[in-house]
Backbone as XML, in Angstrom:
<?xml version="1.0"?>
<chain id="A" units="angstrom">
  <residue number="1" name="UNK">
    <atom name="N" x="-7.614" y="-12.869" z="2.093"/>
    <atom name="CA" x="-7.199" y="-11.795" z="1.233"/>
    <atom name="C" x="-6.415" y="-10.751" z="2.005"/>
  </residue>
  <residue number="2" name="UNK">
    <atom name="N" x="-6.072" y="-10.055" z="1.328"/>
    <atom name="CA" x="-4.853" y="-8.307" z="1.639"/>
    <atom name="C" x="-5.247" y="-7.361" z="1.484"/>
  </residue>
  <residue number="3" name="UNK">
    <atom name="N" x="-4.790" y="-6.575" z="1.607"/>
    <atom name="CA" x="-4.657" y="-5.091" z="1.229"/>
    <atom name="C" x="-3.535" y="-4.217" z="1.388"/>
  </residue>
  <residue number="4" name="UNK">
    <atom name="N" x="-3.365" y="-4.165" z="0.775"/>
    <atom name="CA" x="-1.975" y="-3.332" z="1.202"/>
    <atom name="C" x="-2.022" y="-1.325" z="0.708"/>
  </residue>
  <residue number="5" name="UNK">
    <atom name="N" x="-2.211" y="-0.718" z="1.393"/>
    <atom name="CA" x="-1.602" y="0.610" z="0.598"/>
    <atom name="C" x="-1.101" y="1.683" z="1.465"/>
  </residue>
  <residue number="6" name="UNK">
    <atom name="N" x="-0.655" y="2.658" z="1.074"/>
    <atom name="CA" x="0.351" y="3.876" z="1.431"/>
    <atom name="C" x="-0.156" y="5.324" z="1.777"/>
  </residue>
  <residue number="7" name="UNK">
    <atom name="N" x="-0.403" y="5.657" z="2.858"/>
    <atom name="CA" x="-0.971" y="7.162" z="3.093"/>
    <atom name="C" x="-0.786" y="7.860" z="3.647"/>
  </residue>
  <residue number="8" name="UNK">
    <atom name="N" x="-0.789" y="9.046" z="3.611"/>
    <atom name="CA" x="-0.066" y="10.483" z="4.401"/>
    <atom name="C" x="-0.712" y="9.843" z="5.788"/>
  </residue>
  <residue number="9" name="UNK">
    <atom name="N" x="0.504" y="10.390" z="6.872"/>
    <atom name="CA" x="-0.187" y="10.300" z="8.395"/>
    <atom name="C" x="-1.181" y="11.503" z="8.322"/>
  </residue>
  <residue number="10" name="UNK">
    <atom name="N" x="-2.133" y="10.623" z="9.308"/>
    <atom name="CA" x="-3.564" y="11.567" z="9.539"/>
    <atom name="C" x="-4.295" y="11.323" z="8.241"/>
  </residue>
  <residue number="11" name="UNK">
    <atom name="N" x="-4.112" y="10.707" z="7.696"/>
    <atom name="CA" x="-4.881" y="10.782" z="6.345"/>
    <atom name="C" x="-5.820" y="9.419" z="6.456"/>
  </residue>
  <residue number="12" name="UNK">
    <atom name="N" x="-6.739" y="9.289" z="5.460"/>
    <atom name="CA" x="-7.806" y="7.737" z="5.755"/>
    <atom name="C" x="-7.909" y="7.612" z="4.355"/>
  </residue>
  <residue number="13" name="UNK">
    <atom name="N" x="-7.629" y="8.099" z="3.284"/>
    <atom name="CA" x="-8.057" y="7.300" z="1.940"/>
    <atom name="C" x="-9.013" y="7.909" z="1.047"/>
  </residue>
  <residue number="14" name="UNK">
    <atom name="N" x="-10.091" y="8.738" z="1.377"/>
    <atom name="CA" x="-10.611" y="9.427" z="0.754"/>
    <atom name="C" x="-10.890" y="9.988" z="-0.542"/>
  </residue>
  <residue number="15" name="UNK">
    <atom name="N" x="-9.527" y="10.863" z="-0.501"/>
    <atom name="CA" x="-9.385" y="11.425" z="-2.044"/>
    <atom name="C" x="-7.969" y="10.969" z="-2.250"/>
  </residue>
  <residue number="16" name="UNK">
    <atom name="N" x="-7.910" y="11.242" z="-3.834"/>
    <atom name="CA" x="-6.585" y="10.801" z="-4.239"/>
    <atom name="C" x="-5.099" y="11.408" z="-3.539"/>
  </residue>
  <residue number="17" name="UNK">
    <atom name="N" x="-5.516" y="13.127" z="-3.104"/>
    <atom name="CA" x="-4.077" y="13.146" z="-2.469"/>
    <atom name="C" x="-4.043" y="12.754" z="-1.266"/>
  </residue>
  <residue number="18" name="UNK">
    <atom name="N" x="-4.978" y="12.017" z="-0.038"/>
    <atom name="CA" x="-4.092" y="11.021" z="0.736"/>
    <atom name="C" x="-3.057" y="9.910" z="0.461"/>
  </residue>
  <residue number="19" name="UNK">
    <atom name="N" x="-3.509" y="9.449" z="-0.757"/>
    <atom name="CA" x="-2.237" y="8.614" z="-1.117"/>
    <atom name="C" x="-0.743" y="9.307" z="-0.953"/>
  </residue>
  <residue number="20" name="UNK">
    <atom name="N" x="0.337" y="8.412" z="-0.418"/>
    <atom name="CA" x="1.821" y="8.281" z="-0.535"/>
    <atom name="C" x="1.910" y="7.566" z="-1.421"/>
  </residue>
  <residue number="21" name="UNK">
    <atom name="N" x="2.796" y="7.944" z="-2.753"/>
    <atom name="CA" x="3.901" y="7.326" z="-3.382"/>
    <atom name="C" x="3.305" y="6.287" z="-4.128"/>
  </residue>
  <residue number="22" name="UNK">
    <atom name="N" x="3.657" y="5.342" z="-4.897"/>
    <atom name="CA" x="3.327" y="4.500" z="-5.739"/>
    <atom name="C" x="3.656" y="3.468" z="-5.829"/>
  </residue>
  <residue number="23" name="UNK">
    <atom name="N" x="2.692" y="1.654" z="-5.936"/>
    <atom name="CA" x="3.147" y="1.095" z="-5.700"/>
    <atom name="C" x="3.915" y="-0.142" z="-7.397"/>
  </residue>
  <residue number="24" name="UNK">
    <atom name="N" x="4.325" y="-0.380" z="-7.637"/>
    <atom name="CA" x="4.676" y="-1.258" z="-8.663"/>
    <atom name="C" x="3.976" y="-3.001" z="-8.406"/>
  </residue>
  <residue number="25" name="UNK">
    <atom name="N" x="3.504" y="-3.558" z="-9.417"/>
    <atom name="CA" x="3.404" y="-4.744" z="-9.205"/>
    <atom name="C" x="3.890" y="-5.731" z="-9.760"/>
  </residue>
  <residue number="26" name="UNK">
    <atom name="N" x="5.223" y="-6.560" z="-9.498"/>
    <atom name="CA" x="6.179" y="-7.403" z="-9.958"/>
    <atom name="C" x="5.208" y="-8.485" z="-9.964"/>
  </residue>
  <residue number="27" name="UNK">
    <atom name="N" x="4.490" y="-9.465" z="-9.788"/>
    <atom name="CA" x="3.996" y="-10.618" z="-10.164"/>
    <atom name="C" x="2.354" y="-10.819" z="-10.383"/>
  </residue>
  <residue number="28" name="UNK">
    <atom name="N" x="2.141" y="-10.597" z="-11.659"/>
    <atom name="CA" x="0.452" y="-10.000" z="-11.672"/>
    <atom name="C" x="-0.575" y="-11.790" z="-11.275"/>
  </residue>
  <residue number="29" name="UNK">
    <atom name="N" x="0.337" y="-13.246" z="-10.983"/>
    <atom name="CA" x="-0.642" y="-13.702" z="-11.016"/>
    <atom name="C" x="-0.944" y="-13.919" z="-9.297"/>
  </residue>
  <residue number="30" name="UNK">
    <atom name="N" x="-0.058" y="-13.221" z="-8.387"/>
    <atom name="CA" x="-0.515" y="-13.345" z="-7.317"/>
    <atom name="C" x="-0.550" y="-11.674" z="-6.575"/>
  </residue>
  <residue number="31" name="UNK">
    <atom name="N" x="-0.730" y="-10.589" z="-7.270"/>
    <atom name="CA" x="-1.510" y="-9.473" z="-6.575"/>
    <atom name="C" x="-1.775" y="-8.984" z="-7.922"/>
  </residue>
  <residue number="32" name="UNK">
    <atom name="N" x="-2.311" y="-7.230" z="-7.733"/>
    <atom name="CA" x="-3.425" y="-6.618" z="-8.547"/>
    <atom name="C" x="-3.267" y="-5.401" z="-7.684"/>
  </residue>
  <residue number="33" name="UNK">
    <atom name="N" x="-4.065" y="-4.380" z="-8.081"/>
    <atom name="CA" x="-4.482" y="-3.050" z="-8.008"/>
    <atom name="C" x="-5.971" y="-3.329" z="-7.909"/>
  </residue>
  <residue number="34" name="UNK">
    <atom name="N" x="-6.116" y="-2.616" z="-6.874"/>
    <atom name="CA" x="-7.826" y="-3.105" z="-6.472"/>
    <atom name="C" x="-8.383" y="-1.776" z="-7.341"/>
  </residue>
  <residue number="35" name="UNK">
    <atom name="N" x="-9.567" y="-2.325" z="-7.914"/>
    <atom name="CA" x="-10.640" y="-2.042" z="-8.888"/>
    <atom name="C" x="-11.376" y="-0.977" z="-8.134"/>
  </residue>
  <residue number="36" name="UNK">
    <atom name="N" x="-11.580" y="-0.906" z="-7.167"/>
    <atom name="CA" x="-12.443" y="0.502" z="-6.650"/>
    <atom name="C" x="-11.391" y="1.463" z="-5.977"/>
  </residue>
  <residue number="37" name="UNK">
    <atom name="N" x="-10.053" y="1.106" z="-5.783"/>
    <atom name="CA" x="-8.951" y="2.002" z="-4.881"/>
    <atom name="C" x="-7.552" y="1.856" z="-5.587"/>
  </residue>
  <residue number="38" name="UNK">
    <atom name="N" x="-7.690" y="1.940" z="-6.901"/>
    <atom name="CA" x="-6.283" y="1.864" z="-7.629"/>
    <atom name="C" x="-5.031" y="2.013" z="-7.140"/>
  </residue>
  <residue number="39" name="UNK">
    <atom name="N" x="-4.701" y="3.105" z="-5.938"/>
    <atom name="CA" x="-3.480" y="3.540" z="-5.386"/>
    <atom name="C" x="-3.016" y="2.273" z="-4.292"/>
  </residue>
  <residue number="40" name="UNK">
    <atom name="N" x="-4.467" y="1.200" z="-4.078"/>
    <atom name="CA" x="-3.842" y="-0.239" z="-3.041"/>
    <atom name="C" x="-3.596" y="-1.061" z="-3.942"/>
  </residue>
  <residue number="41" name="UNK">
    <atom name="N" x="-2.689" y="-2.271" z="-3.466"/>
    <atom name="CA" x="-2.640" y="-3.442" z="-4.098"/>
    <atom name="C" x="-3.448" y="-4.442" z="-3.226"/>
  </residue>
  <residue number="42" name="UNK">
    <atom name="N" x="-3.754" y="-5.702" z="-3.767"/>
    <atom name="CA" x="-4.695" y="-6.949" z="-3.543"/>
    <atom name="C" x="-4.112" y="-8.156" z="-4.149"/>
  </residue>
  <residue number="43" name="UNK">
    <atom name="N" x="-4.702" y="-9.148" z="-3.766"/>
    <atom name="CA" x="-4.750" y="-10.420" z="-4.127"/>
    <atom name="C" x="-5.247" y="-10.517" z="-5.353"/>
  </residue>
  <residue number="44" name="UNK">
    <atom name="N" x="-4.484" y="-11.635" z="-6.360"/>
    <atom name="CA" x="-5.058" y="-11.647" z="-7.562"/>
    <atom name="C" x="-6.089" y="-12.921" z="-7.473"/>
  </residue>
  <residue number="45" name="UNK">
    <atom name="N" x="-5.803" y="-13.804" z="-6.910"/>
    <atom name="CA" x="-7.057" y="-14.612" z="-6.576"/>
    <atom name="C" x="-7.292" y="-15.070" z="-5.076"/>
  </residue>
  <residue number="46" name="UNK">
    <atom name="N" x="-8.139" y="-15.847" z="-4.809"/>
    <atom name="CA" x="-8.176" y="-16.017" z="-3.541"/>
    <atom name="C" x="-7.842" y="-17.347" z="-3.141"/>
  </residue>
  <residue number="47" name="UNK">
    <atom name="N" x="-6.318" y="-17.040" z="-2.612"/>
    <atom name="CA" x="-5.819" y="-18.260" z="-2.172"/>
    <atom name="C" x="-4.399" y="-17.815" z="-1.133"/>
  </residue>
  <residue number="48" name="UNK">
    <atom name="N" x="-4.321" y="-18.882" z="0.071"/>
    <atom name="CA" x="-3.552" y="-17.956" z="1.305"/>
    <atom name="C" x="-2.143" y="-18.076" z="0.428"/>
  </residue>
  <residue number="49" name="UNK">
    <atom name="N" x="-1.810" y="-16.964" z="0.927"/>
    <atom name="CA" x="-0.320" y="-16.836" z="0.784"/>
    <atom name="C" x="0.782" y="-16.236" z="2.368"/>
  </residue>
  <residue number="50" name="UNK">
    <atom name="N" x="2.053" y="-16.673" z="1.771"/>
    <atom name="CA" x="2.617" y="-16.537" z="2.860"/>
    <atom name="C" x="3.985" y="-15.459" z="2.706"/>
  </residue>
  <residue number="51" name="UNK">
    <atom name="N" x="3.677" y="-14.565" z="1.729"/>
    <atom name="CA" x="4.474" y="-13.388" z="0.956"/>
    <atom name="C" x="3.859" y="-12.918" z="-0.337"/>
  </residue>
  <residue number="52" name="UNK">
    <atom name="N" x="3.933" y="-11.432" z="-0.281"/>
    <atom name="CA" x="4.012" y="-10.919" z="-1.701"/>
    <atom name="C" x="4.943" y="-10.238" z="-1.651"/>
  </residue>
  <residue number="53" name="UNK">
    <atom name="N" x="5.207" y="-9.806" z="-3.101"/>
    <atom name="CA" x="6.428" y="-8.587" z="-3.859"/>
    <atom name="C" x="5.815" y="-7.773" z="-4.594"/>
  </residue>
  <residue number="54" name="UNK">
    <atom name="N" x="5.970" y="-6.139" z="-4.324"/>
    <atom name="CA" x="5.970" y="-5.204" z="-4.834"/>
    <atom name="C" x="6.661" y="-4.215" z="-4.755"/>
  </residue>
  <residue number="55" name="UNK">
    <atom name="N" x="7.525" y="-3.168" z="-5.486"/>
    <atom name="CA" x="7.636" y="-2.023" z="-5.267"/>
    <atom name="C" x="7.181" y="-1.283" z="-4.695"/>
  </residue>
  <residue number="56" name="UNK">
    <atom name="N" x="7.040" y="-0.304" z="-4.228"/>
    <atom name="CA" x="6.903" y="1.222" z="-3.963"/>
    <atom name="C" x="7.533" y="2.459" z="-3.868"/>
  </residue>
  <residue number="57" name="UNK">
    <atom name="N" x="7.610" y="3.021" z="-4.651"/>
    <atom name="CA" x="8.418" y="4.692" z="-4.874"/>
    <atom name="C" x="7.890" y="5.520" z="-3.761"/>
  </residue>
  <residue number="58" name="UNK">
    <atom name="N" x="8.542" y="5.973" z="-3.043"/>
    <atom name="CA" x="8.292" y="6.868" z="-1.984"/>
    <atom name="C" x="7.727" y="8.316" z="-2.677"/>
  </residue>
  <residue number="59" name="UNK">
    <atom name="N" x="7.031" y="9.055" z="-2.137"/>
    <atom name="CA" x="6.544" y="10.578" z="-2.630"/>
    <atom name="C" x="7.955" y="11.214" z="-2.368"/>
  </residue>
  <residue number="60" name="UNK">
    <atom name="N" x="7.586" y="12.650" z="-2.967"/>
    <atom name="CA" x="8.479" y="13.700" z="-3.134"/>
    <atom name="C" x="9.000" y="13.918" z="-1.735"/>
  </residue>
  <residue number="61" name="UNK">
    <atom name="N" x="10.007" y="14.299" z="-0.808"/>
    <atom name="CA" x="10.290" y="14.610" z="0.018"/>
    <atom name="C" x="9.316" y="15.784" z="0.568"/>
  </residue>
  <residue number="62" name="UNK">
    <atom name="N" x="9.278" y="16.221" z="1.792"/>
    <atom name="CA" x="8.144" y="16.910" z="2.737"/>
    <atom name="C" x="6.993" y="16.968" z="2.570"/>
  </residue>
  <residue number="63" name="UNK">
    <atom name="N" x="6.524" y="15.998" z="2.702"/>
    <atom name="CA" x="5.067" y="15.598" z="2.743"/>
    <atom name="C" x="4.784" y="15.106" z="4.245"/>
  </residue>
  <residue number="64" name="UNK">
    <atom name="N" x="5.911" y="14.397" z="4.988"/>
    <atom name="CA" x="5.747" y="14.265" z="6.352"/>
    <atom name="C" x="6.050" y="12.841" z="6.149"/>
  </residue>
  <residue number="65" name="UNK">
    <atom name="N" x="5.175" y="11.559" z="7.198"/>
    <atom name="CA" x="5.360" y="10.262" z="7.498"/>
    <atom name="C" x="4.622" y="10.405" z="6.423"/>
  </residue>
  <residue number="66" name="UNK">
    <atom name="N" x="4.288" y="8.742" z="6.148"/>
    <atom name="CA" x="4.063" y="7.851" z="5.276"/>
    <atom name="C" x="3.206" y="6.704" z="6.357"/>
  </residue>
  <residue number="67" name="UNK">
    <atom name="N" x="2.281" y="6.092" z="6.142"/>
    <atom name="CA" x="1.810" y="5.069" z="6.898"/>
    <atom name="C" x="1.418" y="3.898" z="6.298"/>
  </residue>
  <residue number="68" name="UNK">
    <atom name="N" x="2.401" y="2.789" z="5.627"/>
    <atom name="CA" x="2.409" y="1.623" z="4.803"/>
    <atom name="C" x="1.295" y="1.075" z="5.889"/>
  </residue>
  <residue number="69" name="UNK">
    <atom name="N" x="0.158" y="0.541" z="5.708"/>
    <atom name="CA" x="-1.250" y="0.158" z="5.920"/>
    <atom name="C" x="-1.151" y="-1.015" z="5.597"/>
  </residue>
  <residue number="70" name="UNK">
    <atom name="N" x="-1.351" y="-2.776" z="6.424"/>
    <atom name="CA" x="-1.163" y="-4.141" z="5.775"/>
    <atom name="C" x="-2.869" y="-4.218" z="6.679"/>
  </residue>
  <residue number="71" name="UNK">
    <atom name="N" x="-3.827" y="-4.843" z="5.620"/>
    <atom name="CA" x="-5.173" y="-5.509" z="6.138"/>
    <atom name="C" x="-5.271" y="-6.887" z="5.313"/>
  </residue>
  <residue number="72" name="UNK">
    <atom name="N" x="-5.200" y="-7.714" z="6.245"/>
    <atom name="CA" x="-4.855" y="-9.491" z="6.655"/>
    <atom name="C" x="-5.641" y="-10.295" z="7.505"/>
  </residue>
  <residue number="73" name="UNK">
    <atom name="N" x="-4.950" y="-11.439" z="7.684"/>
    <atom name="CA" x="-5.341" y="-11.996" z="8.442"/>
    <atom name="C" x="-4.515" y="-11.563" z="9.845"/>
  </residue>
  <residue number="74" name="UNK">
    <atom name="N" x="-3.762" y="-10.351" z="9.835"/>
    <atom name="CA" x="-3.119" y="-9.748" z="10.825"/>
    <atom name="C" x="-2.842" y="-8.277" z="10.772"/>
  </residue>
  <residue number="75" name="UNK">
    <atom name="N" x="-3.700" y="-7.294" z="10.867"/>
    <atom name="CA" x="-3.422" y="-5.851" z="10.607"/>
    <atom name="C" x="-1.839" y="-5.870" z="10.916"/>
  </residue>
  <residue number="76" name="UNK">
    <atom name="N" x="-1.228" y="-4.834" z="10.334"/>
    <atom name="CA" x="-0.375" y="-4.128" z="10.431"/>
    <atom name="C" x="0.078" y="-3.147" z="10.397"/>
  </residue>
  <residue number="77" name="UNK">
    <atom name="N" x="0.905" y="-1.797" z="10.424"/>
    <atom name="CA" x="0.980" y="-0.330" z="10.575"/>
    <atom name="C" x="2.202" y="0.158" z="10.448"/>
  </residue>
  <residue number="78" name="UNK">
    <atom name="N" x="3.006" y="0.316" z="9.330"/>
    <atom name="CA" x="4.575" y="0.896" z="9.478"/>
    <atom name="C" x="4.816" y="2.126" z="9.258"/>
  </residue>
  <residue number="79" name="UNK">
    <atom name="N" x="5.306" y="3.281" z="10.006"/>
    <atom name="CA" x="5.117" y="4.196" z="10.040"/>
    <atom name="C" x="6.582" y="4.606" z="8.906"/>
  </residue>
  <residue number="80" name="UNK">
    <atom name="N" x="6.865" y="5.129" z="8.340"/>
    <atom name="CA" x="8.096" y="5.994" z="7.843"/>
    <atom name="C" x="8.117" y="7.247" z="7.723"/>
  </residue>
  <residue number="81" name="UNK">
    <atom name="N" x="9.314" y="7.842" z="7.756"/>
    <atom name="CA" x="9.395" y="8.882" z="7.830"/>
    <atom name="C" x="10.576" y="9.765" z="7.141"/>
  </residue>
  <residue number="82" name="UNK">
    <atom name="N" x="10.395" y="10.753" z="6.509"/>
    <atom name="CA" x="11.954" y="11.087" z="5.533"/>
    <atom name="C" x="12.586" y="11.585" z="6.707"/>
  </residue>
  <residue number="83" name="UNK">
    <atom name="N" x="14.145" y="11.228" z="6.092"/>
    <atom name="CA" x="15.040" y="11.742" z="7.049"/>
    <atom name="C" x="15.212" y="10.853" z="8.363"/>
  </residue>
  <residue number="84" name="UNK">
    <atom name="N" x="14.811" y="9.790" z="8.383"/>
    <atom name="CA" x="14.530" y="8.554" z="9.500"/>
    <atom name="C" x="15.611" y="7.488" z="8.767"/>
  </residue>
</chain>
């Protein structure tokens, strides 16, 4: 399984305004919006994959970085930043 979601740097998930920005989900039979953390996306069932597709709308400008968060079978960490 995945996880994927979007959060202010320095931020961990907590409350709703750590979330960055919003994500869209183009193909509902292979991800989802996880049921206890609405602002991540997930796997819609459990089976490996080797790509997903989604949107994401970036937040309002000055809020700072952004830290796109991937939990896998390979963490990952992409930092962005406006004006970058």
């Amino acid at each position: 399984g995945f996880t994927l979601i979007a959060l202010k740097e320095g931020k961990e998930g907590t409350t709703d305004d750590h979330y960055a920005g919003k994500f869209q989900i183009i193909d509902e039979e292979d991800t989802q919006f996880m049921t206890n953390c609405p602002p991540a996306v997930t796997e819609s069932t459990p089976r490996r994959r080797t790509r997903i597709q989604v949107f994401w709308t970036a937040p309002r400008s000055g809020i700072g970085c952004v830290i796109l968060k991937w939990k896998g079978e390979k963490e990952n960490l992409e930092k962005e930043c406006s004006g970058e």
